[in-house]
N, C-alpha and C positions, 0 to 999 in steps of 0.2 A: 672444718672450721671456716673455711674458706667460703663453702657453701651458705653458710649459718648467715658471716658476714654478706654475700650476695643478695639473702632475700631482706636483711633486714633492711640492706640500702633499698632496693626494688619497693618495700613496700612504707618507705619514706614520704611523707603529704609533699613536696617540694616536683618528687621525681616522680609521682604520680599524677603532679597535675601539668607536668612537661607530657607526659604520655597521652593525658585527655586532649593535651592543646592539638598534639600529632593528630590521634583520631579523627578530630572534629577537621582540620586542614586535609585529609588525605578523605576521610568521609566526604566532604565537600565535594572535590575533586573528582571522586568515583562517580557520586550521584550524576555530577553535571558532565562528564565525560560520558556516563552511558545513553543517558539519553541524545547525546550529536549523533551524527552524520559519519560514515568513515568517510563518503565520498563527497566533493561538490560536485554538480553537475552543470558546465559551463556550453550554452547554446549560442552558436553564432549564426548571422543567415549569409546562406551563400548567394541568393539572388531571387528572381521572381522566374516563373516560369509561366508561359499566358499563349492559348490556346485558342483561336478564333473560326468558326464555321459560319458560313451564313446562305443562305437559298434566293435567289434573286430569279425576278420572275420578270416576264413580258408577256403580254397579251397580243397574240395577230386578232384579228378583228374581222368579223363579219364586213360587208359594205355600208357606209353610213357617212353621214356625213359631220360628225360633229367630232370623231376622235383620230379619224383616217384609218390609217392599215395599220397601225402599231401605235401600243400605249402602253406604257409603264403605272401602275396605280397599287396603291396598297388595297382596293377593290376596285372590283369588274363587272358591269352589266353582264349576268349571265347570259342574255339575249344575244348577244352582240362576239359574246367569244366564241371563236372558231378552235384554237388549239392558244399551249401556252409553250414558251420556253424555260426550260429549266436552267440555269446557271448554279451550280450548288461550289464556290469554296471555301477552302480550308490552308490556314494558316501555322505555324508555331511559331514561339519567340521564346527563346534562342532556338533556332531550326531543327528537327530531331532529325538525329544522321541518318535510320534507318526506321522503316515502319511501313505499315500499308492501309487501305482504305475499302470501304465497300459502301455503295450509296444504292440503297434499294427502294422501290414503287413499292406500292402494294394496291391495289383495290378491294375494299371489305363489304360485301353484301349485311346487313341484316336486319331485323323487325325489332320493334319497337313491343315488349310484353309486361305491361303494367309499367314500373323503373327502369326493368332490367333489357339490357340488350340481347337479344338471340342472333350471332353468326351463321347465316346462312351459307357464306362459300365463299373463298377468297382467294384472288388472281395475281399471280406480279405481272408487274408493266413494264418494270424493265432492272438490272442489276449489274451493276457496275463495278472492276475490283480494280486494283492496281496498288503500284509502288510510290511515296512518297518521293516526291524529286524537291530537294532543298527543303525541306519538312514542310511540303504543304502540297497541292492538288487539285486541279480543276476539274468538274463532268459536267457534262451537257447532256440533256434529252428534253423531246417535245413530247406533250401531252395532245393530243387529238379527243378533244372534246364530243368535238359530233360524232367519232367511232365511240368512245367510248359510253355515250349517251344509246347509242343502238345495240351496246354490249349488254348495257344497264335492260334496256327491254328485254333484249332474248334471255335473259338471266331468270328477268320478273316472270316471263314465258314461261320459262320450263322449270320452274318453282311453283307457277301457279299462284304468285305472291302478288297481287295487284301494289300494295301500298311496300315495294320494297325500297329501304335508303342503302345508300349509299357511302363510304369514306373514303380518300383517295391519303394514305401515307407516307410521308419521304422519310425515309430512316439510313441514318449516315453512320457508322463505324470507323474509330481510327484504333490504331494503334501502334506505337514505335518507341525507339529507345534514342537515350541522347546523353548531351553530359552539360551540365553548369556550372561552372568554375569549379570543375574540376569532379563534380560529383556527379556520379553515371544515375539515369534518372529512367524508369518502366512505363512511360503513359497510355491511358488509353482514353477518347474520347466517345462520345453519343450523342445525337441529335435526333428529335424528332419535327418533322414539320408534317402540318394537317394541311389539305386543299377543303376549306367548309366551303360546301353549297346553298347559300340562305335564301330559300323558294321565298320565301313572307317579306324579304327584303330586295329579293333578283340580285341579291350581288354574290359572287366569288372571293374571296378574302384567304389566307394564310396567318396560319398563326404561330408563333414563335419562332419565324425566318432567320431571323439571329441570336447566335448561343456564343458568351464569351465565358474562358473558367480559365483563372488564374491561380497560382499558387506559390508561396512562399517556400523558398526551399533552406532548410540547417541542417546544418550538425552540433550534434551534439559528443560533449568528449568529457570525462570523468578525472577525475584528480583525486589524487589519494589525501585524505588531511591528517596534520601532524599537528597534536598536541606537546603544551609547554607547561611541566610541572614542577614548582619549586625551579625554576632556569635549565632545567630537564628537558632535551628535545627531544620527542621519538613519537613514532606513528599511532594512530588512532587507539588501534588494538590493543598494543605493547603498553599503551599510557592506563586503557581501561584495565586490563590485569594487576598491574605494580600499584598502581591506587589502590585498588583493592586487597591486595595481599596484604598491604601496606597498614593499612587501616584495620586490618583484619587482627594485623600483630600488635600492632598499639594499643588492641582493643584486650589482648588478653592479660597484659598484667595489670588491668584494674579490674577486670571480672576475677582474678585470682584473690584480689586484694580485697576485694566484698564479700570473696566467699570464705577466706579464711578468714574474716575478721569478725565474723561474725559471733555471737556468745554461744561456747558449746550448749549444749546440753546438761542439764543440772540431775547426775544420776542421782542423786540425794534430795529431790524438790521436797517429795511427800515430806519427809523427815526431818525436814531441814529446822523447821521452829523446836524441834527438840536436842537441837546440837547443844552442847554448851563448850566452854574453853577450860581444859583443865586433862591434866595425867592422872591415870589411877594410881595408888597407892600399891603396894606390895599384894598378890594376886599368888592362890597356889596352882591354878593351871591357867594355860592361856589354851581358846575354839580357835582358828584362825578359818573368817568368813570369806568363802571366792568371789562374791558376790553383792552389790548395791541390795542388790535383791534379796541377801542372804541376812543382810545387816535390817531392813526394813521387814523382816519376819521376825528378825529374833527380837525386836523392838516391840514387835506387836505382840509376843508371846510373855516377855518380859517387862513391859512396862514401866522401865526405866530411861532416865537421859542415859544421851551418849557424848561420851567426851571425846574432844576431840584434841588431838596432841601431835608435834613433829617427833620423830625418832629414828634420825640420823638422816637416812634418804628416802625417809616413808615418811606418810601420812595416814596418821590413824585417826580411826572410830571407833569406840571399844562400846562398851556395855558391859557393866559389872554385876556379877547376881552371883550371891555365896561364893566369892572367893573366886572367882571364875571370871574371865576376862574372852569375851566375845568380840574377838577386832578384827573390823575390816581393814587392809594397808592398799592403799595406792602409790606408786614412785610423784615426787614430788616433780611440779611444772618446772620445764628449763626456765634456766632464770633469765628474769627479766618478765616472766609471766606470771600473773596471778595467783594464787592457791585458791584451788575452793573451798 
């Protein structure tokens, strides 16, 4: 009884549509809870980190009278240059504590084959290594021009290459560790510098003598977020789950309530225009039919109405033919429900 009374409050229009209200507030919440974030992710910067190299040059000089024995120029009468001095340094900022360096010559032989370049042989000049003192470093070497201009011959000599060029390369390597407010930091630098020789111009020139490369340093740190449902606090996760569960339940006693309310089944459709209301009369046997199906064959064989009448806790369908009562009985609906 208890139970009886349970479903018929449950499927009450009042309390059914406090259930829809739930759904639709708790479906909300699911939807928009799954698509967040569990996590923010909060970047802060720790500081700038700034790397500086640069190749500084001087020219000794042939004798002449218009530049002396020494000149400084971002180009150089190649006529006129004897050797050159190298000054190559290198700086950091904030100083890396530990780290080393290596600054190497190169001289590149090769011909000129349609675009492309062909390497014919290639010499080092000179190679430098050491340790970072205070994150940075100084090297020095001189270039002797007129040796290596008589290098350049015997080279074209024993190649056999009359029209051979030339490139002279500074290549600088750093690398060291260090820390910026607080964060330990792996760097590595590289530099390149070209000595060009421009015969069509006579002059010596360098190109890209100074290399600066900075960089921004953060952290970054994650945070977990916490969702607020109905004044409900709890974490991301926990919030998408119980939303859903949540909604999942609300959702079932109106799908129960659609689905049982729906109009049975009418075993009796075919036959239903031949029902009529009324009890048979005094009858000397009764068929008793098992079946909807049992009733709509005897109908077809018999070709009379069927009446239809209560009798006690049954509902009957009879069909009368020579004294003969052909009834189907079904137990009458709990009440409160329809008859068919």
């Amino acid at each position: 009884m208890k139970k009886e009374k349970l479903i018929r409050f449950m499927r009450r229009k009042e309390v059914l549509g406090v259930f829809l209200v739930l759904f639709l507030v708790f479906g909300f919440y699911s939807v928009k809870l799954m698509s967040a974030s569990p996590y923010v992710v909060n970047t802060q910067t720790l500081g700038t980190f700034k790397e500086e190299g640069q190749l500084k040059h001087a020219a000794y000089l042939k004798s002449n009278e218009i530049y002396g024995y020494m000149v400084f120029r971002d180009e150089y009468p190649i006529s006129l240059v004897d050797r050159f001095l190298l000054t190559y340094t290198y700086h950091s900022n904030p100083p890396l504590s530990t780290g080393t360096y290596e600054v190497t010559g190169k001289i590149v032989y090769y011909v000129n084959k349609g675009s492309e370049e062909v390497i014919m042989w290639e010499d080092t000049l000179f190679d430098k290594k050491g340790k970072l003192q205070e994150g940075g470093f100084t090297a020095e070497y001189t270039l002797d021009m007129e040796k290596l201009d008589d290098m350049s011959s015997e080279v074209s000599k024993e190649l056999g290459i009359k029209r051979l060029n030339r490139r002279i390369i500074i290549t600088t390597k750093v690398s060291g560790t260090g820390e910026v407010n607080g964060k330990k930091i792996n760097e590595s630098f590289d530099h390149e510098v070209e000595l060009i020789r421009d015969s069509g111009a006579g002059l010596y020139y360098f190109t890209e003598a100074k290399k600066i490369s900075r960089k921004t340093l953060t952290t970054t740190t994650r945070e977990e977020v916490s969702a607020s449902v109905l004044g409900v606090t709890s974490d991301l996760d926990t919030a998408k789950v119980v939303t859903t569960l949540l909604a999942f339940l609300m959702l079932i006693p109106i799908v129960g309530y659609v689905y049982t309310s729906r109009p049975p089944k009418d075993e009796l459709a075919k036959i239903r225009p031949y029902i009529v209301k009324g009890a048979p009369g005094p009858v000397q046997r009764r068929v008793v039919l098992k079946t909807p199906r049992d009733l709509e064959t005897t109908f077809e064989l018999v070709d009379k109405p069927i009446l239809h009448y209560i009798d006690g806790e049954d509902e009957v369908f009879a069909i009368i033919d020579d004294g003969i009562s052909y009834e189907y009985r079904k137990p009458l609906p709990p009440e409160g429900d329809e008859a068919s």
